[in-house]
C-alpha positions as CSV (number, residue, x, y, z in Angstrom):
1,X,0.0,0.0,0.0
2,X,1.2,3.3,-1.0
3,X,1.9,6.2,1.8
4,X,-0.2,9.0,1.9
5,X,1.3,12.7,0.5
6,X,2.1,15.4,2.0
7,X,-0.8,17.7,0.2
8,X,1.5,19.5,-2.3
9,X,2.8,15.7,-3.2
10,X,-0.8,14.9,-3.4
11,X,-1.7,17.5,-5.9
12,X,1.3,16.8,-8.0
13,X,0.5,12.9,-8.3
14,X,-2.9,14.2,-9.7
15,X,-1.7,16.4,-12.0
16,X,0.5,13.9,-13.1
17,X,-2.6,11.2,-13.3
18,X,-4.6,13.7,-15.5
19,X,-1.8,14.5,-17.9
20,X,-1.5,10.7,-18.1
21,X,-5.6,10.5,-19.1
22,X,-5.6,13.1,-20.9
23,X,-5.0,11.8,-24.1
24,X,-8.3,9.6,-23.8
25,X,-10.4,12.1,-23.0
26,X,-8.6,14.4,-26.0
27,X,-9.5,11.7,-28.0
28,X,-13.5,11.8,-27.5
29,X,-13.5,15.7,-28.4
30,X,-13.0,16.8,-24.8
31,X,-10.4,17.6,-22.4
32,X,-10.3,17.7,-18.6
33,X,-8.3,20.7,-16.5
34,X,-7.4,20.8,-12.8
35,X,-9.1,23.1,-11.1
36,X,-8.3,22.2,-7.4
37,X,-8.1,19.8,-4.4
38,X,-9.5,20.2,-0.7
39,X,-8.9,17.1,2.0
40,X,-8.9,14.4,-1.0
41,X,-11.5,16.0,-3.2
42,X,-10.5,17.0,-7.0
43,X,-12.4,19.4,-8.7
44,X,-11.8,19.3,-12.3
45,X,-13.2,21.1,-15.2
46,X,-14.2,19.0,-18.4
47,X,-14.1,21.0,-21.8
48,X,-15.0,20.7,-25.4
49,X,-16.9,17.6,-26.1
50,X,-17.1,16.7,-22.5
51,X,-18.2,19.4,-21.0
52,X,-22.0,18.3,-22.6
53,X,-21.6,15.0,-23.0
54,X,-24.8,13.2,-20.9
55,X,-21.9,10.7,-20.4
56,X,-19.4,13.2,-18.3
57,X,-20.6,12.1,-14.8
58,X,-19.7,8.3,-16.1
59,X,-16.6,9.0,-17.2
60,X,-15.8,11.4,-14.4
61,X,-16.6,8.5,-11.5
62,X,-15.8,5.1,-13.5
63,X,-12.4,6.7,-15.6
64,X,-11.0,9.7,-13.8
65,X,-11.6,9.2,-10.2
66,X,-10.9,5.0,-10.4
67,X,-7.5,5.6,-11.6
68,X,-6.6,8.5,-9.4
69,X,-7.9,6.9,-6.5
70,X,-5.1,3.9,-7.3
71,X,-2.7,5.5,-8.2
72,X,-2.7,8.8,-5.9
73,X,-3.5,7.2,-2.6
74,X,-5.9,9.9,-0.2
75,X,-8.2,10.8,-2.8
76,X,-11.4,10.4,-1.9
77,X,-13.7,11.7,-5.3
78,X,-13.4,13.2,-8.1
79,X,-16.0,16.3,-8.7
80,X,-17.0,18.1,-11.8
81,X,-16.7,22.6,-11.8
82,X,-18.3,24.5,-14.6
């Protein structure tokens, strides 16, 4: 089991998770931004094709916030900004 971050480690590892997704989400159309993080809760911003999609929430709990959850240990969800 992975240690849990300091909260500037934190927020690096999940920067670095999203620049690692990226790419799939870039291929739908869309994009996803970093917005922030509060005691293990991301907020991110979906854009272009995303951002309307009816599937967003979806990909937001069963895509984004799966993988960061594995592999930046103390995140607790993931959560969509306009």
């Amino acid at each position: 089991m992975k240690k849990v971050k300091s909260k500037e480690s934190l927020e690096k590892s999940v920067k670095i998770e999203l620049n690692k997704i990226r790419p799939a989400i870039q291929a739908d159309g869309g994009d996803i931004e970093f917005v922030s993080m509060k005691s293990g809760v991301v907020k991110v911003r979906l854009k272009g094709a995303c951002a309307t999609c009816p599937l967003s929430e979806h990909t937001l709990k069963m895509f984004v916030e799966q993988r960061l959850k594995e592999e930046a240990r103390g995140i607790k969800k993931v959560e969509q900004v306009t």
